[in-house]
C-alpha positions, 0 to 999 in steps of 0.5 A: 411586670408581675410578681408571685404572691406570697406564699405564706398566706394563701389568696383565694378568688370565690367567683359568684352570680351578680348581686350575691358578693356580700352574701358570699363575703359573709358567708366563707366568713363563717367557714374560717375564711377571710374576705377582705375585697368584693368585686364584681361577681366575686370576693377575694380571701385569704386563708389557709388550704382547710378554708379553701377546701371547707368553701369547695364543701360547704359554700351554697354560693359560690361557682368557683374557688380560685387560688391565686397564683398571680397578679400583673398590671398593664396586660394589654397584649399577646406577648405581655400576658404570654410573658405574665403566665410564664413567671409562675412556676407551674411545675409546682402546681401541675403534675408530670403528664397531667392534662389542663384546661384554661378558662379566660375572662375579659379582654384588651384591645389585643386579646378580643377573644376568650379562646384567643385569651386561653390558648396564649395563657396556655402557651405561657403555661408550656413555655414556663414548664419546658424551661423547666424541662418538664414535657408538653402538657396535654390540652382536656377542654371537657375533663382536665386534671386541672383547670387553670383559671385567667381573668383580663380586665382593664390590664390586670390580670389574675391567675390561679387555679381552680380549686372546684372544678365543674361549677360549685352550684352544680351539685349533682342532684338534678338530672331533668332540670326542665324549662329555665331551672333555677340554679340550686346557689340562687335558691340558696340565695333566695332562701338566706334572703328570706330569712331561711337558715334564721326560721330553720334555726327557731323550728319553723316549716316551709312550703313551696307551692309551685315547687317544679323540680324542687330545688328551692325545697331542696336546697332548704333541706340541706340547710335543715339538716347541716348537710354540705351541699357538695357532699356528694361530689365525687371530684373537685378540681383540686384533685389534679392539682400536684398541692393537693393534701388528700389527708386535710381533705379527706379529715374535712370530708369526714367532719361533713359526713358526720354532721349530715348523719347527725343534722339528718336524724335531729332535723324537726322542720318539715319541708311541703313542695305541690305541684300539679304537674305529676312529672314535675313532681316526679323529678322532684321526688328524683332530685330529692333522693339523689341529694340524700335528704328524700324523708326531709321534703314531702311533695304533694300533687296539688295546684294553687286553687287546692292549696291546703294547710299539711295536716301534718303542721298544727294551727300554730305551726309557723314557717316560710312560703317561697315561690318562683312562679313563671313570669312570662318573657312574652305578651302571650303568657300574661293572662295565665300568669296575672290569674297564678299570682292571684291564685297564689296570694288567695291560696297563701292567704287562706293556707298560711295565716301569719307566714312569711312569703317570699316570691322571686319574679322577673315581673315585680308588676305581676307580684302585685297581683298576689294582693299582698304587700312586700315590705322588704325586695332584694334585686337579683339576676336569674341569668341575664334577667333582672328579678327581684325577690319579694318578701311580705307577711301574709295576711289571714284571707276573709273567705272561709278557710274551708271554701275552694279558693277563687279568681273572685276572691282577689281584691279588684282595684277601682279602675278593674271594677271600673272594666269589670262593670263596662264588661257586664253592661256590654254582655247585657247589650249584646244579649238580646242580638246574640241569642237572636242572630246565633252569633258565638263570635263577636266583639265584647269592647273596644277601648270603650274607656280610654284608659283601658285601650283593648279590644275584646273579642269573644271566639265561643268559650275563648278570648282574644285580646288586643293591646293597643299600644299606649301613646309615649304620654302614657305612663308605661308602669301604669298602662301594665297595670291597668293591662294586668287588672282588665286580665284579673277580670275578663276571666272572672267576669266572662267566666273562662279558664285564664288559659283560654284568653290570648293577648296580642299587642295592636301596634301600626302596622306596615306591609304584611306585618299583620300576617306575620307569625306571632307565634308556632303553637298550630291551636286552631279551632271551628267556630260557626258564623251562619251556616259556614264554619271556619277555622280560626287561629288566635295565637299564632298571627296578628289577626285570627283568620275571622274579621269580625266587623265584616260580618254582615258584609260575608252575610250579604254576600251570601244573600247576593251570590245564589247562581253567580260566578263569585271572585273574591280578590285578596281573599285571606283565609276564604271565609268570605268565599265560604260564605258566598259558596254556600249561600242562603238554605232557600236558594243555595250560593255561587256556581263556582268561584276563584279566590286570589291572595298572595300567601301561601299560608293563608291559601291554605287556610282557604283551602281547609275552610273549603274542605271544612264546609264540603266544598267542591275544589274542582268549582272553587278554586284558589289562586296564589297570585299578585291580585293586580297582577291576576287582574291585568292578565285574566279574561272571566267574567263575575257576577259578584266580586269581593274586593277586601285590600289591605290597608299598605303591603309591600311584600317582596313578592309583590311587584311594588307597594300597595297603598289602597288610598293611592291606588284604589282608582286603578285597583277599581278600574282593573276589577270594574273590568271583570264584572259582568253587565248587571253584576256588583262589586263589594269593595272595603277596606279598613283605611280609617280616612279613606276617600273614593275618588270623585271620578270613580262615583262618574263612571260608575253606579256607587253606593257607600253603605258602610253604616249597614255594615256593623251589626250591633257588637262594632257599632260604637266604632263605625269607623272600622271600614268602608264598604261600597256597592259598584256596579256598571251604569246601565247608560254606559 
């Protein structure tokens, strides 16, 4: 079933991340080894026990070094692998009372399980050295003596041992790696890709302007001054291995000591990394230190708007930018992110004339946004997510070198000046009404031109934007990139950090998916609308805590509720109550009120908007309740009622579904009940094809002033609501 591989010619497995094998391939190349397979994350060599040792030392790729002690075919249950395992002689590999680990790859359809798969290789491993007469070995899941390494795919299993213990890319230099660190051999990789070891070699430089931890500068240095990467690794795997021949290894150690002495002192390249994070930097300058190449890598406090050329480099000096900027996961992070990589372009582009940028991102729709054209792009996986490395030349900026770099300064496409222009023709709109109404919250655009399908809002010196997802026939790239060019400009043109713009996407909702959490950041803020001030909220929920285009219907409310008793069903975050409570400065507002809604998160919010304004909760209570539920068992009467129903909601803690269409006629009914002789009911919903029943109009006074309801900012989108005026009829 399975045989010993020859023993006169050693075989060796470099295990790698996705994407980097032939790299890896030409790499241990290069250390006297020889590749002669690539596979899926790996290349297999074969070499004498110096070249194994030398790919421990000196590999900047690879994650293991493997020595093959076997090959089988057709493993495909317990007991064929069990049996494959014990054909080895371990007692040659593994010494009297050492203890092991195994680490298994793949499966069969027997072997589903990786600890399965490693517990019966393990038995395979005791079965073979008790025929030996050798004792039971010990199991050392975290610090074995040595680490056996097993790989099941499609039948064929390898065995061997590890020969690099703990991962070859950890190198020990890191400590507080921070929020999804780049592993030091990708940006060993990164680097090869970019041309690094060829620049170094012709005494170029190299900066790294949002340098984080320092890794990518890190691992330069170490190519700058012929440092071998695990120098300082106090323990590889083959350590335990009962092979091992310590005076090869310490012989190929003392070479590498030797050259890091001399490659440190004659090391002319200068290595700049900026950060403007002071603990960024701080654990860079660690790292550094820790890796022995501290007076290689200069790190300077700096963001991307204060990038200057070092002083220490000349105008001729020529080298590498590379940068692995953050590329968002999420919809919220994109306005920052689409302002960096601008920043970044503008900031290489006046630092760094006639350069070489290179630029790792996992969003190649955000690396357009540097300005700059990649003429080269490797694929690569950071993890489980497909990135790409860009390379590009960097072109000399045409602002003067010496002014602050500037969003304005990267070039807008058509369509973005397109928007840019609709934004500044609205602002001029508006600007009469805003400064006569006071108004700080409003609605700036709303899918005004079809290929820019958002909305707009404005909350003081904060922006809210909202996506409306594209239909499939459009293009889903271009839609990206004209949402990327509308968050270049609504900052310029609005003049407001990028930081200060939230992106949602505007999806059909169902049930109460537009109350559900987004996100857990907890940042609210006041905002002013009359004489009330509320909280809003724009990143944690769908919508804010504030409707916008029912702003004049809270302004009448307020003018309709001095002295009344006011009820405002489905009631949200309160803020029409707050509205009604404190009424107009000539005649104050409601007496008291009740507000109903089903959501305790929300109630809550009602309940600070109340505390916000001085309100008393002895006269203005909150209610958490099913509102058709309140309605059918209370007894009050009201003289001004709000009624505000969604559009669907099937909460589980409602008895049913609410379809306002379908159900506004015993809805109505049901509050019609409650409302005092002379009184009135606000009815709105946000049903864009909503019809009142005919019977309804009947029975009761009704008037449809839905067109009053817009003030000048949703005009252009009447259709945002509906809002009627129900009273009793006098003659009933």
């Amino acid at each position: 079933m399975s045989e010993p591989l020859n023993t006169d010619t050693r075989a060796f497995l470099a295990t790698c991340p996705k994407g980097l094998e032939e790299l890896l391939a030409d790499e241990l190349r290069a250390l006297g080894a020889e590749p002669f397979k690539t596979t899926v994350a790996g290349v297999h060599f074969e070499g004498d026990l110096a070249a194994a040792y030398r790919a421990c030392l000196w590999s900047r790729l690879a994650n293991r070094i493997v020595l093959c002690l076997a090959r089988a075919e057709g493993i495909e249950s317990p007991d064929s692998l069990r049996q494959a395992v014990t054909t080895v002689d371990w007692a040659e590999h593994l010494r009297s009372g050492s203890t092991l680990a195994v680490d298994f790859h793949g499966r069969s359809e027997q072997i589903r399980h990786t600890r399965f798969g490693a517990q019966t290789v393990k038995d395979g491993v005791v079965d073979a050295l008790q025929t030996a007469g050798r004792p039971r070995p010990d199991v050392d899941l975290k610090e074995p003596d040595l680490r056996l390494y097993a790989h099941l795919h499609r039948g064929r299993l390898t065995l061997g041992v590890d020969l690099s213990g703990e991962s070859l890319h950890r190198r020990g230099y890191r400590r507080d790696v921070g929020h999804a660190p780049l592993k030091e051999n990708l940006a060993a990789a990164l680097l090869m890709r970019a041309g690094w070891p060829e620049r170094l070699r012709a005494g170029e430089h190299l900066v790294d302007p949002l340098c984080g931890a320092g890794t990518l500068l890190i691992e330069a240095a170490l190519m700058a001054a012929d440092m071998a990467p695990n120098l300082n690794r106090a323990r590889f795997g083959f350590h335990g291995w009962a092979q091992h021949d310590e005076a090869l290894w310490a012989e190929l150690k003392r070479e590498a000591e030797a050259r890091a002495s001399i490659g440190r002192k004659r090391c002319r390249n200068r290595l700049f990394g900026f950060d403007q994070s002071p603990p960024a930097l701080a654990a860079a300058k660690a790292n550094a230190m820790r890796a022995g190449i501290p007076a290689l890598v200069t790190f300077k406090g700096a963001s991307l708007e204060q990038l200057q050329r070092p002083a220490e480099l000349d105008e001729a000096a020529r080298g590498l930018v590379i940068a692995n900027p953050p590329y968002g996961e999420r919809l919220g992070e994109l306005p920052e992110l689409v302002a960096l990589y601008a920043g970044l372009g503008e900031g290489v582009r006046r630092a760094f004339p006639g350069w070489r940028l290179a630029v790792f991102t996992g969003n190649p729709d955000l690396g357009h946004r540097i300005g700059l054209r990649a003429d080269k792009q490797y694929s690569l996986k950071n993890g489980p997510l497909d990135a790409k490395l860009l390379l590009m030349n960097v072109t000399a900026a045409t602002a003067d070198a010496d002014a602050p770099v500037k969003p304005e300064g990267q070039p807008r496409s058509d369509g973005a000046q397109m928007f840019a222009n609709r934004l500044e023709k609205n602002r001029k709109r508006l600007k009469k009404w805003l400064k006569q109404s006071g108004e700080s919250c409003y609605r700036l655009y709303d899918a005004d031109m079809p290929e820019y399908a958002l909305a707009v809002d404005v909350y003081g010196d904060r922006v809210h934007v909202q996506e409306y997802a594209p239909p499939r026939s459009v293009n889903a790239a271009q839609a990206q990139k004209r949402l990327f060019d509308a968050l270049q400009v609504i900052p310029e043109v609005l003049e407001v950090d990028a930081g200060q713009v939230v992106i949602k996407r505007r999806e059909k909702q169902s049930g109460n998916a537009q109350y559900r959490k987004q996100a857990s950041s907890g940042e609210r803020f006041q905002v002013r609308e009359g004489r009330a001030r509320v909280w809003v909220n724009l990143r944690d929920y769908l919508d804010t805590g504030l409707f916008l285009d029912h702003r004049p219907v809270r302004r009448m409310l307020a003018e309709m509720a001095p002295g009344t008793r006011f009820l405002n069903l489905f009631c949200y975050t309160g803020a029409a109550t707050v509205q009604a409570a404190l009424g107009t400065e000539e005649a104050g507002g409601a007496s008291d009120s009740i507000s109903v809604d089903l959501s305790n998160t929300y109630l809550e919010w009602a309940r600070d908007n109340f505390t916000l304004n001085g309100l008393d909760p002895a006269r203005h209570r909150v209610v958490r309740d099913d509102c058709l539920r309140w309605l059918e068992t209370a007894r009050a009467e009201f003289d001004l009622i709000f009624l505000d129903p969604p559009t669907f909601s099937n909460s589980k803690k409602m008895d049913g579904t609410l379809d306002v269409q379908r159900d506004h006629v015993r809805l109505l009914e049901l509050t019609m009940a409650r409302l005092a002789p002379g009184g009135t009911l606000v009815f709105s919903n946000n049903q864009r094809r909503f019809q009142l029943d005919p019977e309804l109009t009947e029975r009761y006074a009704v008037q449809d002033i839905s067109a009053k309801t817009f003030d000048p900012d949703f005009q252009r989108r009447p259709g945002l609501h509906h809002c009627f005026l129900i009273r009793h009829r006098e003659d009933a």
